[in-house]
C-alpha positions as CSV (number, residue, x, y, z in Angstrom):
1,X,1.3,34.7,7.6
2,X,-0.2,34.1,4.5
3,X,-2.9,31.0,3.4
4,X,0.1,28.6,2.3
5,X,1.8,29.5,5.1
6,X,-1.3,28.1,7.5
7,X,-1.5,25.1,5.4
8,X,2.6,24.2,6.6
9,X,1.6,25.0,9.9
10,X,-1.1,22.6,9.5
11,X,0.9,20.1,8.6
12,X,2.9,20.8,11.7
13,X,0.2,20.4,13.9
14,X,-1.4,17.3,12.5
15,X,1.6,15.2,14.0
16,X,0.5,14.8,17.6
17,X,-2.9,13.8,15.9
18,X,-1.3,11.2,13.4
19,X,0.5,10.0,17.0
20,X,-2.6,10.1,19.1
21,X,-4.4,7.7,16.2
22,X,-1.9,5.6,15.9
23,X,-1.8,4.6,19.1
24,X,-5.7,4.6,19.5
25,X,-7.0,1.5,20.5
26,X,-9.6,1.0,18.0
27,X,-9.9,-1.0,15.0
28,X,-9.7,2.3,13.3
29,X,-7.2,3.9,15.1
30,X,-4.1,3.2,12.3
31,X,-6.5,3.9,9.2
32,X,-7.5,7.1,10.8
33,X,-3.5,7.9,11.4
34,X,-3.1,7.0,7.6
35,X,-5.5,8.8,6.4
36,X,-4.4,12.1,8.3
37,X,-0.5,11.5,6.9
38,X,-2.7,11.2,3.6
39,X,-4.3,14.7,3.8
40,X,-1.1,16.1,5.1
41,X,1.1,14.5,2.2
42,X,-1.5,16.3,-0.2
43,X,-1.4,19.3,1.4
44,X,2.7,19.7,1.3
45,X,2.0,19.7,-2.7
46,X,-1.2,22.3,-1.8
47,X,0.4,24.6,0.2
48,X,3.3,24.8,-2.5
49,X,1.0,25.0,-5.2
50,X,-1.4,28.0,-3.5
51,X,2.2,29.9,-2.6
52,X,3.6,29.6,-6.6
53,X,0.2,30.0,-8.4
54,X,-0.8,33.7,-5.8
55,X,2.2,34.9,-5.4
56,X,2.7,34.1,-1.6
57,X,6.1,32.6,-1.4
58,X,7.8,33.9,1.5
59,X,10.6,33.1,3.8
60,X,8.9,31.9,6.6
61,X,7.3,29.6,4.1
62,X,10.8,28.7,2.5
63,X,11.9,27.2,6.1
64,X,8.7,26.1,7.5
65,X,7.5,23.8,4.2
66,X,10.6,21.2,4.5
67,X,10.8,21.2,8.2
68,X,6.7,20.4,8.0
69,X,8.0,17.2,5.7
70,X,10.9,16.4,7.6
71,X,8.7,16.2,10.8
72,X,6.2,14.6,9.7
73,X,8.5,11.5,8.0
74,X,10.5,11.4,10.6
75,X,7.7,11.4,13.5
76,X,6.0,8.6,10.5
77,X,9.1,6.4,10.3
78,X,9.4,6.0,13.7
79,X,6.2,5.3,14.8
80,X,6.6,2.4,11.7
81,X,10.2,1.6,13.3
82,X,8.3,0.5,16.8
83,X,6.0,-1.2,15.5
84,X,7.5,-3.5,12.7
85,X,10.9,-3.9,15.1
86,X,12.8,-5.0,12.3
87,X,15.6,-4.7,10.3
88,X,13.9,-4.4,7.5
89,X,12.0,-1.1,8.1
90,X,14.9,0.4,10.9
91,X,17.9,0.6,8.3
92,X,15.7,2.4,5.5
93,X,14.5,4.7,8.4
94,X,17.9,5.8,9.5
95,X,19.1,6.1,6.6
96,X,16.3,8.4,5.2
97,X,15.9,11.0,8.7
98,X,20.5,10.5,8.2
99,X,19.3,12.2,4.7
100,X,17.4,14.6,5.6
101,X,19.6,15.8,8.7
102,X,22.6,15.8,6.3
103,X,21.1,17.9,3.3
104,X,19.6,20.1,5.8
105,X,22.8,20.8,7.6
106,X,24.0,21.0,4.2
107,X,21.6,23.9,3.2
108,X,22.4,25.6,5.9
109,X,26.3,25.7,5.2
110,X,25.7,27.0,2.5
111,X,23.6,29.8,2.7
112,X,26.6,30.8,5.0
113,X,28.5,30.9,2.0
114,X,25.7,32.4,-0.3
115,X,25.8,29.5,-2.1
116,X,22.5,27.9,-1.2
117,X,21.2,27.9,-4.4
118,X,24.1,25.3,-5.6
119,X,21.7,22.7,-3.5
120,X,18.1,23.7,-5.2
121,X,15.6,20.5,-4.7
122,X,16.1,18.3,-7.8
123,X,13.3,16.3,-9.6
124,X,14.5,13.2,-8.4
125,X,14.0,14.8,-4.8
126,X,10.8,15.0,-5.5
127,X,10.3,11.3,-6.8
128,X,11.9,10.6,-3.9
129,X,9.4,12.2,-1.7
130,X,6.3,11.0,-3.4
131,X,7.8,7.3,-2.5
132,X,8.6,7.9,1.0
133,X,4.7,9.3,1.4
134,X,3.5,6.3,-0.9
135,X,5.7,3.6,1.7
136,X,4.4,5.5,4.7
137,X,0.9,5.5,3.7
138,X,0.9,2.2,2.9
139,X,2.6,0.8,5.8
140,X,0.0,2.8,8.2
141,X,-2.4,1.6,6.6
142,X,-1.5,-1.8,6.7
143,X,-2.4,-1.3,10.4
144,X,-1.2,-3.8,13.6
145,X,-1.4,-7.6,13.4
146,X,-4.7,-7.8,15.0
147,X,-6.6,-4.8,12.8
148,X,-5.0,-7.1,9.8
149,X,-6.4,-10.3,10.8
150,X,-9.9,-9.0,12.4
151,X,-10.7,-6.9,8.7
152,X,-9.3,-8.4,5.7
153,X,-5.7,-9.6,4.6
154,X,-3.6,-6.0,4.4
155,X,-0.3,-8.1,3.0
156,X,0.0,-6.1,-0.3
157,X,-0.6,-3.0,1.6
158,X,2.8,-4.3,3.2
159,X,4.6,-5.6,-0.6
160,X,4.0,-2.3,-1.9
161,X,4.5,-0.8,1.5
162,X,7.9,-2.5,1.3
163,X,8.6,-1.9,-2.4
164,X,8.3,1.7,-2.1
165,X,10.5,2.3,1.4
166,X,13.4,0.7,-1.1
167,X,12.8,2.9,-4.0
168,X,12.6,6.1,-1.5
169,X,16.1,4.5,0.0
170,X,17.8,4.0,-2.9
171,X,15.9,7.5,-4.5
172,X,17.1,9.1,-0.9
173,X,20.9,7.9,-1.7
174,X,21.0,9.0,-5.1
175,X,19.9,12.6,-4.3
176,X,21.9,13.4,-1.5
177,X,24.8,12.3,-4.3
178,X,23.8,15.0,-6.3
179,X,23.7,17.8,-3.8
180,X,27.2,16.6,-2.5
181,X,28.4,16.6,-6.2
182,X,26.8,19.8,-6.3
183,X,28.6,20.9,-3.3
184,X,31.6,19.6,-3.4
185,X,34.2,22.6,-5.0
186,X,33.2,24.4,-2.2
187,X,33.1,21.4,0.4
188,X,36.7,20.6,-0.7
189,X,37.9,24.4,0.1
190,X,37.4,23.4,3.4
């Protein structure tokens, strides 16, 4: 267990608190759950950055720093699924958690192969993760009907809120393109 190591397992453990706050019945309750998926979006690029610049990549921090981001979008997205109820938000949920499952399981067949490298994280990946946290964030903090209308008027928390989920879906299709592409000679073996 090294420091960037903690700071995954930090992330981990913020999700019950992000759930607790969201659920809070206070005016502050969703800001406060926005504001934690804030400082745990910042600290996925942290904990990545402390492991790279003092040499403490490992392999327990190789599994444990996408399963912290896949947790905590997923716990996120569905927490914004139940409380939106629409269409709008439910499809670009499924489809991003039916991304990560997929390029996870994909991983993982793989590395049984030896091939894991063939499905390294591209850039775009990464573009496509800083929209997902930037919809997310937005969306929290957009808050419930009645936090909106007792404060001030959150609606272009919810454009860009809105904006963003669609980049991060059609960012989230395009990727998992190229790790099937990437994939596919020894896919098609099979």
């Amino acid at each position: 267990m090294n420091i960037a190591n903690l700071l995954t397992s930090f992330r981990i453990l913020c999700i019950p608190l992000l759930v607790f706050f969201f659920y809070l019945p206070v005016p502050w309750g969703q800001t406060t759950a926005a504001l934690i998926f804030a400082v745990v979006g910042w600290t996925d690029w942290f904990d990545g950055w402390v492991a790279r610049k003092f040499d403490m990549q490992s392999r327990l921090g190789e599994f444990l720093d996408p399963v912290a981001d896949k947790l905590m979008v997923a716990a996120s997205l569905v927490l914004l699924v139940e409380q939106h109820a629409t269409f709008w938000i439910a499809i670009p949920a499924v489809v991003i958690i039916s991304r990560e499952i997929t390029v996870s399981a994909l991983r993982e067949w793989m590395a049984e192969y030896g091939e894991r490298s063939a499905i390294k994280v591209v850039n775009i990946a990464k573009f496509k993760t800083l929209m997902q946290l930037s919809a997310i964030f937005f969306l929290l903090l957009a808050g419930r009907e009645a936090e909106i209308n007792a404060v001030w008027d959150h609606s272009w928390l919810y454009i860009w809120g809105y904006i963003f989920m669609y980049v991060a879906v059609a960012l989230t299709l395009w990727s998992m393109v190229i790790y099937l592409k990437a994939t596919w000679p020894l896919l098609s073996k099979e």
